[in-house]
mmCIF file of the N, C-alpha and C atoms, coordinates in Angstrom:
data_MODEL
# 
_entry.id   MODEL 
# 
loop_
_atom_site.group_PDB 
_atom_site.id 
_atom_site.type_symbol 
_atom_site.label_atom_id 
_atom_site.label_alt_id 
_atom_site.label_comp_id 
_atom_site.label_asym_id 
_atom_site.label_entity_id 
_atom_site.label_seq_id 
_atom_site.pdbx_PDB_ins_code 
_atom_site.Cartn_x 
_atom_site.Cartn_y 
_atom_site.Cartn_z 
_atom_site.occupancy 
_atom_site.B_iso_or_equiv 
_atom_site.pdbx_formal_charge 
_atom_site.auth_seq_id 
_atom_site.auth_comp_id 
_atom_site.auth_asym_id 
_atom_site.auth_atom_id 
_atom_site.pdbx_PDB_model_num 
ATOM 1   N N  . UNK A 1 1  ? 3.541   -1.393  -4.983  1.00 0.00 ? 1  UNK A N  1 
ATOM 2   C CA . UNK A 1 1  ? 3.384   -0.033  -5.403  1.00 0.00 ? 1  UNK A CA 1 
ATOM 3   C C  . UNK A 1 1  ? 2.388   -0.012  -6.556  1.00 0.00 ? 1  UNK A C  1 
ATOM 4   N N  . UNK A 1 2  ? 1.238   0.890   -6.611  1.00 0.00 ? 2  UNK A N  1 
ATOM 5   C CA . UNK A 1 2  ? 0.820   0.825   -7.570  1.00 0.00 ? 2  UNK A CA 1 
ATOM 6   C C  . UNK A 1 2  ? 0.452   2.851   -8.120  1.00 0.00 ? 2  UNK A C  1 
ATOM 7   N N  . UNK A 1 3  ? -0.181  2.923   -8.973  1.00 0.00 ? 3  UNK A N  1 
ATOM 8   C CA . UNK A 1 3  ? -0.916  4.743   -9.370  1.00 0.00 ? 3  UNK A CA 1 
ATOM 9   C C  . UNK A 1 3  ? -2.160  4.733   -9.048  1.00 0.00 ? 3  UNK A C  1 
ATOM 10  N N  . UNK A 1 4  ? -2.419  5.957   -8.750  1.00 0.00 ? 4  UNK A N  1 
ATOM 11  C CA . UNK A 1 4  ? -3.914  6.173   -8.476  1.00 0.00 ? 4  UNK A CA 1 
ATOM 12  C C  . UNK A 1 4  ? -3.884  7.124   -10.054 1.00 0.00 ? 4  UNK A C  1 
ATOM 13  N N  . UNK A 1 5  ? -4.561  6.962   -10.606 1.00 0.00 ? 5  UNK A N  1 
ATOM 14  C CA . UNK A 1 5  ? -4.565  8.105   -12.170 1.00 0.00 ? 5  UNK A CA 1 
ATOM 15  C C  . UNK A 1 5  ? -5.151  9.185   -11.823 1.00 0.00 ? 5  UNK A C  1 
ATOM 16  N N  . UNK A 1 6  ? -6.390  9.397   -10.868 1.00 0.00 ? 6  UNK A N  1 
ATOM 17  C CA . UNK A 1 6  ? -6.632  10.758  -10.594 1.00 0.00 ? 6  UNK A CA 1 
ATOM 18  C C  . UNK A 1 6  ? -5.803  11.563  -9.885  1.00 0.00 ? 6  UNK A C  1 
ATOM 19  N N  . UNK A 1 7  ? -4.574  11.314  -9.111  1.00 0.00 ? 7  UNK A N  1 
ATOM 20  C CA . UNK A 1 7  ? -3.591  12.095  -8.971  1.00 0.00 ? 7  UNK A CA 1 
ATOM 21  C C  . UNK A 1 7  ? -3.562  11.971  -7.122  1.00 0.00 ? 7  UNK A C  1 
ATOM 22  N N  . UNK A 1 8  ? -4.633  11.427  -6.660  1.00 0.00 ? 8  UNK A N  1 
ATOM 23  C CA . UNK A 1 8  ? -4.580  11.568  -5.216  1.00 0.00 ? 8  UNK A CA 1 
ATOM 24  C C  . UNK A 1 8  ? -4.370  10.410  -4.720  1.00 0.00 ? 8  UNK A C  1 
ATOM 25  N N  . UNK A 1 9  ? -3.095  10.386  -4.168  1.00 0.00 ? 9  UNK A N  1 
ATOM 26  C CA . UNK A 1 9  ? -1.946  9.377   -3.407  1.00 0.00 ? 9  UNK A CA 1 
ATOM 27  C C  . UNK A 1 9  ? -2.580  8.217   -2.028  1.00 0.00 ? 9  UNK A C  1 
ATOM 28  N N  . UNK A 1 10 ? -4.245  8.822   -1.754  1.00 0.00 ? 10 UNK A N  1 
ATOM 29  C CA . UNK A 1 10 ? -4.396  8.716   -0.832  1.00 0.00 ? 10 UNK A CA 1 
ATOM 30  C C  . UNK A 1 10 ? -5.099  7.129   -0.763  1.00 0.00 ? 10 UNK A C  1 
ATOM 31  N N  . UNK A 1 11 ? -4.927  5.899   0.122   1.00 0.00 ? 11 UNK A N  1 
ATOM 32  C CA . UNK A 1 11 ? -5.213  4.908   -0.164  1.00 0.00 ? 11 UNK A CA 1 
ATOM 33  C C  . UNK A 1 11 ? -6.846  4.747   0.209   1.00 0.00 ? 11 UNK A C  1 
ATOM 34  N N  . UNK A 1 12 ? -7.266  3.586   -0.714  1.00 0.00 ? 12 UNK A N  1 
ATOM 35  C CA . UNK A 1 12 ? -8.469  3.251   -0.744  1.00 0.00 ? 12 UNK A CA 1 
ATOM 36  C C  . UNK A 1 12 ? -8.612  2.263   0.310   1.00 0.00 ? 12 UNK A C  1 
ATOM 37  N N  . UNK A 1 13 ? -10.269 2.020   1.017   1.00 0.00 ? 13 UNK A N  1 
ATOM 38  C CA . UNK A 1 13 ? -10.447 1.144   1.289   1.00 0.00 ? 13 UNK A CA 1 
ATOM 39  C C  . UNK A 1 13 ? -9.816  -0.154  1.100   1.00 0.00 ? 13 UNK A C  1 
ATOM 40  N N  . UNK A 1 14 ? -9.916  -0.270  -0.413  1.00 0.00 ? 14 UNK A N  1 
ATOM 41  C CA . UNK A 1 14 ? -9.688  -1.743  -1.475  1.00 0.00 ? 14 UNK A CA 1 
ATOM 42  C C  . UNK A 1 14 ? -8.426  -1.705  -1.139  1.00 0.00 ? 14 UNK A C  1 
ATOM 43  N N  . UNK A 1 15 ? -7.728  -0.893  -1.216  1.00 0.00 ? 15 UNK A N  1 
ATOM 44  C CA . UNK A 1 15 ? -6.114  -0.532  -1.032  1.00 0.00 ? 15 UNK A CA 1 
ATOM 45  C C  . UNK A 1 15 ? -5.699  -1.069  0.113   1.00 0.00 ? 15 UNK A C  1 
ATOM 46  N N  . UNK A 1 16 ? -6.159  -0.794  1.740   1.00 0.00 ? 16 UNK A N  1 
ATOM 47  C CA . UNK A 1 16 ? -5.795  -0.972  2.661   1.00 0.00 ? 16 UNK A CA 1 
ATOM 48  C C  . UNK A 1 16 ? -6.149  -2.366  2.639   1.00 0.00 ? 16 UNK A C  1 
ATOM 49  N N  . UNK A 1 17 ? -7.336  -2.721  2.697   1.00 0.00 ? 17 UNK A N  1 
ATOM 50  C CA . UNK A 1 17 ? -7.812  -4.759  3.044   1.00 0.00 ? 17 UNK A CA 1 
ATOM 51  C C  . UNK A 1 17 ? -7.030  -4.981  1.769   1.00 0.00 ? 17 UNK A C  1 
ATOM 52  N N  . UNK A 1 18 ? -6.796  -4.952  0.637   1.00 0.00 ? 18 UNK A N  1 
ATOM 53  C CA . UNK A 1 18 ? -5.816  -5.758  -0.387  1.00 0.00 ? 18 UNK A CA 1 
ATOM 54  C C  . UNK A 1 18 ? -4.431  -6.138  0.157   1.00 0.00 ? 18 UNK A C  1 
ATOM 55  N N  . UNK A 1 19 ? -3.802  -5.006  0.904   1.00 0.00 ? 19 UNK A N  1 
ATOM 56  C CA . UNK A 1 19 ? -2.639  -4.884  1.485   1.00 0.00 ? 19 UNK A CA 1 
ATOM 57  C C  . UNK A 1 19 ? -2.235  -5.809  2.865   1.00 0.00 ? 19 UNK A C  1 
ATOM 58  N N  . UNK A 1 20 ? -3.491  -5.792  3.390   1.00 0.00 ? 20 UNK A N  1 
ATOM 59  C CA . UNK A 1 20 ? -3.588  -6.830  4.708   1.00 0.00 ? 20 UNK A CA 1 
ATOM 60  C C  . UNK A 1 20 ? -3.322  -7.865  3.838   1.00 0.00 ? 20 UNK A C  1 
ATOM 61  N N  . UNK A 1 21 ? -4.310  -8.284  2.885   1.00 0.00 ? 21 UNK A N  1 
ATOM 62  C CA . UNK A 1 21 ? -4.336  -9.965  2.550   1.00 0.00 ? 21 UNK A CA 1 
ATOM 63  C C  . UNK A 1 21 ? -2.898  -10.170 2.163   1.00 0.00 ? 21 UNK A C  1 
ATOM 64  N N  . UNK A 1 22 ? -2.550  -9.363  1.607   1.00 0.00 ? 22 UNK A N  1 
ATOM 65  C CA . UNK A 1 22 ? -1.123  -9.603  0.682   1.00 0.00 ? 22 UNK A CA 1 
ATOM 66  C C  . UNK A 1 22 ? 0.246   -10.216 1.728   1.00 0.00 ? 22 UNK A C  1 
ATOM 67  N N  . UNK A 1 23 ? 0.206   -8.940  2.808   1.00 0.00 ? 23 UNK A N  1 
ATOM 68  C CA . UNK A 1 23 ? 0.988   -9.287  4.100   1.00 0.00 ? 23 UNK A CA 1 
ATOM 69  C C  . UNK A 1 23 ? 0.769   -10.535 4.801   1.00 0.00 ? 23 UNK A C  1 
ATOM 70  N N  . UNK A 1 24 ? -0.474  -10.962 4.634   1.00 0.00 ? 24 UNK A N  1 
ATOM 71  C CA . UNK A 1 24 ? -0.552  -11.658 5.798   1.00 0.00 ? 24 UNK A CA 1 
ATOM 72  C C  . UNK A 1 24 ? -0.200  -13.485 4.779   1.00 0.00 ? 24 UNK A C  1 
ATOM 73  N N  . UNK A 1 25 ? -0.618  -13.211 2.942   1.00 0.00 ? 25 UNK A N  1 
ATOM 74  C CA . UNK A 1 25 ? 0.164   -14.491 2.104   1.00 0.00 ? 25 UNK A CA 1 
ATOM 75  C C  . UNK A 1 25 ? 1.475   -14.419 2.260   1.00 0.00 ? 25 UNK A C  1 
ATOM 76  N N  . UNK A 1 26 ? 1.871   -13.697 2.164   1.00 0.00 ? 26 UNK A N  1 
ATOM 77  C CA . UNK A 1 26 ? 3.323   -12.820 2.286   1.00 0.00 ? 26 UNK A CA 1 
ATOM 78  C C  . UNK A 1 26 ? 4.177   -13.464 3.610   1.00 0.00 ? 26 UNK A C  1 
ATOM 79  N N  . UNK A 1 27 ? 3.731   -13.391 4.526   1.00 0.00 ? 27 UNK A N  1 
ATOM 80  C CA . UNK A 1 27 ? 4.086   -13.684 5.722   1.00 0.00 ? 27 UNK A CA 1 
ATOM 81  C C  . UNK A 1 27 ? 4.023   -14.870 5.813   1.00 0.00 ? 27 UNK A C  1 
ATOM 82  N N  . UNK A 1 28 ? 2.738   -15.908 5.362   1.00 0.00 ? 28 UNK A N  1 
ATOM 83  C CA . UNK A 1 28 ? 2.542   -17.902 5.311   1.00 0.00 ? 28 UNK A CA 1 
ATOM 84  C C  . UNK A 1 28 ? 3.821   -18.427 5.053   1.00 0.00 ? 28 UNK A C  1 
ATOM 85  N N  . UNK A 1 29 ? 4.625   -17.176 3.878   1.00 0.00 ? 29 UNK A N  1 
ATOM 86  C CA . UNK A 1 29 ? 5.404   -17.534 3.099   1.00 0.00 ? 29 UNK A CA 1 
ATOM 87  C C  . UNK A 1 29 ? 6.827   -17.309 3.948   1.00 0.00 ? 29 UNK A C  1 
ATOM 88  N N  . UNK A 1 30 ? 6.919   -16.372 4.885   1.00 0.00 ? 30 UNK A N  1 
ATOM 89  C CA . UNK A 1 30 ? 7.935   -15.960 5.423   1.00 0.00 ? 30 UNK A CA 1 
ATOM 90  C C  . UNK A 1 30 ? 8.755   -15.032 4.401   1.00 0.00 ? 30 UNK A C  1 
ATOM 91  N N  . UNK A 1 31 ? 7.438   -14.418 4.074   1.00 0.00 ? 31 UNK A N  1 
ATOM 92  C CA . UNK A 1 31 ? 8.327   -13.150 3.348   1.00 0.00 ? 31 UNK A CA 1 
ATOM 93  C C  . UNK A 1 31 ? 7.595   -11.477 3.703   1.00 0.00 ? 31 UNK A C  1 
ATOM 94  N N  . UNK A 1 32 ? 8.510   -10.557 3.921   1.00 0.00 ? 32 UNK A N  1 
ATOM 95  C CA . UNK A 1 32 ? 7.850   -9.578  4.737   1.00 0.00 ? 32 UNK A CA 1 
ATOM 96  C C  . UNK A 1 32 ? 7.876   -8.233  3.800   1.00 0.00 ? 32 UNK A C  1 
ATOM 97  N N  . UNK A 1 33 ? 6.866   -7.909  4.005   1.00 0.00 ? 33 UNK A N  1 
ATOM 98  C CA . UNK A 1 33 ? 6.324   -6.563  2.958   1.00 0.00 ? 33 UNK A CA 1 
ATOM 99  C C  . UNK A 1 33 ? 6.783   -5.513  3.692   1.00 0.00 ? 33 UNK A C  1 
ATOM 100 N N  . UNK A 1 34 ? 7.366   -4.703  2.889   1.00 0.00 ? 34 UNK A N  1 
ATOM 101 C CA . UNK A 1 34 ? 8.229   -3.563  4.003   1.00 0.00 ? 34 UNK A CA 1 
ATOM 102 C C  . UNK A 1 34 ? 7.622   -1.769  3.817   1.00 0.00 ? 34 UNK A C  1 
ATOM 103 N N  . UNK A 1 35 ? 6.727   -2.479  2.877   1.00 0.00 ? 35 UNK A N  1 
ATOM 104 C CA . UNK A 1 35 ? 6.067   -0.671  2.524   1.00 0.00 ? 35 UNK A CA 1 
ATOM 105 C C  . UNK A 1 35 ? 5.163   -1.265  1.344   1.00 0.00 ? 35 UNK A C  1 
ATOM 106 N N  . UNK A 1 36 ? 4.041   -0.668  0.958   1.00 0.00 ? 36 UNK A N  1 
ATOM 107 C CA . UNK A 1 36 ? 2.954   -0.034  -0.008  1.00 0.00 ? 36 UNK A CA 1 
ATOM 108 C C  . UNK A 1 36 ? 3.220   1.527   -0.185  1.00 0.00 ? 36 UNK A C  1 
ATOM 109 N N  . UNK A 1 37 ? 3.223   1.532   -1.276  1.00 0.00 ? 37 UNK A N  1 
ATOM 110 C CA . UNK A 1 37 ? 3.051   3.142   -1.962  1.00 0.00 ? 37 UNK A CA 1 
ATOM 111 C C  . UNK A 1 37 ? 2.123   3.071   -2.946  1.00 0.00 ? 37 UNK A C  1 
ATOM 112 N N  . UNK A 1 38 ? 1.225   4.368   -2.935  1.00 0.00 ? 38 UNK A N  1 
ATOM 113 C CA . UNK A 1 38 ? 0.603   4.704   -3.780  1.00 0.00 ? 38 UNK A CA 1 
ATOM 114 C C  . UNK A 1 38 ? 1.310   6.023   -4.819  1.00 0.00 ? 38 UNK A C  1 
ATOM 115 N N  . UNK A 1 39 ? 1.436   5.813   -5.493  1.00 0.00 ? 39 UNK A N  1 
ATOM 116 C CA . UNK A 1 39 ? 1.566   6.949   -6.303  1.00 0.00 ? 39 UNK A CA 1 
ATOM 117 C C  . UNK A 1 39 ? 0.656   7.576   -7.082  1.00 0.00 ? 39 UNK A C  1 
ATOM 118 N N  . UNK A 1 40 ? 0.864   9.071   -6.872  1.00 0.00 ? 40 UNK A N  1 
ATOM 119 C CA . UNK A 1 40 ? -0.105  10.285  -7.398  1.00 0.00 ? 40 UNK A CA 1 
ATOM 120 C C  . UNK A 1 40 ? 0.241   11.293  -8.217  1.00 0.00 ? 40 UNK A C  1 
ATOM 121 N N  . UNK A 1 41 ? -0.007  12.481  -8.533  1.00 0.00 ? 41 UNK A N  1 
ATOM 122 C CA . UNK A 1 41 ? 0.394   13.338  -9.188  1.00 0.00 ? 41 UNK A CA 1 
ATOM 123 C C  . UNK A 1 41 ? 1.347   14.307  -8.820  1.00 0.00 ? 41 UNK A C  1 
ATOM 124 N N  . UNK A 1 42 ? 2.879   14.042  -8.816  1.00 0.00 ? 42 UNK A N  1 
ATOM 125 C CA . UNK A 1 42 ? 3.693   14.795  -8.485  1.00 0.00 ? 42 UNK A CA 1 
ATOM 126 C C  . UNK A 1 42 ? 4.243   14.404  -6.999  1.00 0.00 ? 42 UNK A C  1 
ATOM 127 N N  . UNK A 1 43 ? 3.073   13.088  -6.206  1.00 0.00 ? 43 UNK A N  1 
ATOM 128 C CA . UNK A 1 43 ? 3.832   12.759  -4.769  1.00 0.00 ? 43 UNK A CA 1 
ATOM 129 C C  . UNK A 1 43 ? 2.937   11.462  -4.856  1.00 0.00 ? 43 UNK A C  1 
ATOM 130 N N  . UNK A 1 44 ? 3.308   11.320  -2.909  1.00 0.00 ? 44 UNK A N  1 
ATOM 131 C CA . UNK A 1 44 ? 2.935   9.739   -2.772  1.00 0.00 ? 44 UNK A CA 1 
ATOM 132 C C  . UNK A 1 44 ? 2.543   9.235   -1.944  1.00 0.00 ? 44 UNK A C  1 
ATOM 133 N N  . UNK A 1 45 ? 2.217   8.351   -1.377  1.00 0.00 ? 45 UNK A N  1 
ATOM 134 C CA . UNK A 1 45 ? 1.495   8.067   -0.293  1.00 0.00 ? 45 UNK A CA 1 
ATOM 135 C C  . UNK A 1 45 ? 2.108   6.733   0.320   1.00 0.00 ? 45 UNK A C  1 
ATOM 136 N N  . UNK A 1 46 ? 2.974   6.859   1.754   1.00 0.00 ? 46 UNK A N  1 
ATOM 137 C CA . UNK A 1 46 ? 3.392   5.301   2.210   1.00 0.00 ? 46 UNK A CA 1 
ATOM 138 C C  . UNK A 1 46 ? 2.385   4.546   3.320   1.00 0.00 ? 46 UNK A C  1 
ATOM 139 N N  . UNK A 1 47 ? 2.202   3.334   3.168   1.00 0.00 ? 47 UNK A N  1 
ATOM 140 C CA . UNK A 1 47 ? 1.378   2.624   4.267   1.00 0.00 ? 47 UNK A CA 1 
ATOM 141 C C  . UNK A 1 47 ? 2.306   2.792   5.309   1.00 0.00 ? 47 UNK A C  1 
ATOM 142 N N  . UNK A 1 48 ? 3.788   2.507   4.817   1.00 0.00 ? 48 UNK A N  1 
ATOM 143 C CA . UNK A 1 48 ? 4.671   2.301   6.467   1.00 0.00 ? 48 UNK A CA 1 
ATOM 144 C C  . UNK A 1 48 ? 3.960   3.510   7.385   1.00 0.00 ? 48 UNK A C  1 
ATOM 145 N N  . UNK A 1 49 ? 4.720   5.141   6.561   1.00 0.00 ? 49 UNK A N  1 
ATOM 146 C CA . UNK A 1 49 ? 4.598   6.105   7.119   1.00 0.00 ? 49 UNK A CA 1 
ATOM 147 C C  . UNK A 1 49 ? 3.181   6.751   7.373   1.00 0.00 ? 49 UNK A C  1 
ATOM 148 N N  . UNK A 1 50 ? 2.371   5.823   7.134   1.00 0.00 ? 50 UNK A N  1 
ATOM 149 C CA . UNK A 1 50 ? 1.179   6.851   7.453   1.00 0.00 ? 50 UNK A CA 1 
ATOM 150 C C  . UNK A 1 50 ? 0.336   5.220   8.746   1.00 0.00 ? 50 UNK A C  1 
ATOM 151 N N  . UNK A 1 51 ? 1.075   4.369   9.178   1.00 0.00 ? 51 UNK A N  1 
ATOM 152 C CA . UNK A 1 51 ? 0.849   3.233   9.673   1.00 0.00 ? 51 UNK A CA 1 
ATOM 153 C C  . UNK A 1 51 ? 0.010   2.058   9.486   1.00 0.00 ? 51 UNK A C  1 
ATOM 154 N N  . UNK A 1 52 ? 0.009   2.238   8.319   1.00 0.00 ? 52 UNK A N  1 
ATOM 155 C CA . UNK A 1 52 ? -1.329  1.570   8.338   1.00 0.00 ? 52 UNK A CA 1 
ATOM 156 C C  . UNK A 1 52 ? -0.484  -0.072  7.829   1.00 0.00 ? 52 UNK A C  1 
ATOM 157 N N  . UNK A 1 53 ? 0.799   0.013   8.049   1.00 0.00 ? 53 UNK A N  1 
ATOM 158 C CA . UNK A 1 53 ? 1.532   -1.455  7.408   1.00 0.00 ? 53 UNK A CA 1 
ATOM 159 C C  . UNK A 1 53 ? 2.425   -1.667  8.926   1.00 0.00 ? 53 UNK A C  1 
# 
């Protein structure tokens, strides 16, 4: 989980390929990432729910 400070929840490029790499160390390891959130101003943004995890 991390903030976006300008307030928009919506993930970055950097955001999405950071998130692959992470899953896929994550996984070498046999450990499983179950969601990314971004947080914004007043809401939020999930990789599960928007599919991109």
């Amino acid at each position: 989980m991390h903030n976006h400070p300008s307030g928009d929840p919506h993930p970055s490029r950097a955001d999405i390929e950071m998130t692959k790499q992470v899953v896929a160390a994550a996984g070498a390891l046999g450990i499983v990432v179950h969601d990314h959130l971004v947080i914004g101003r007043g809401t939020h943004a999930s990789f599960k729910s928007m599919g991109l995890l």
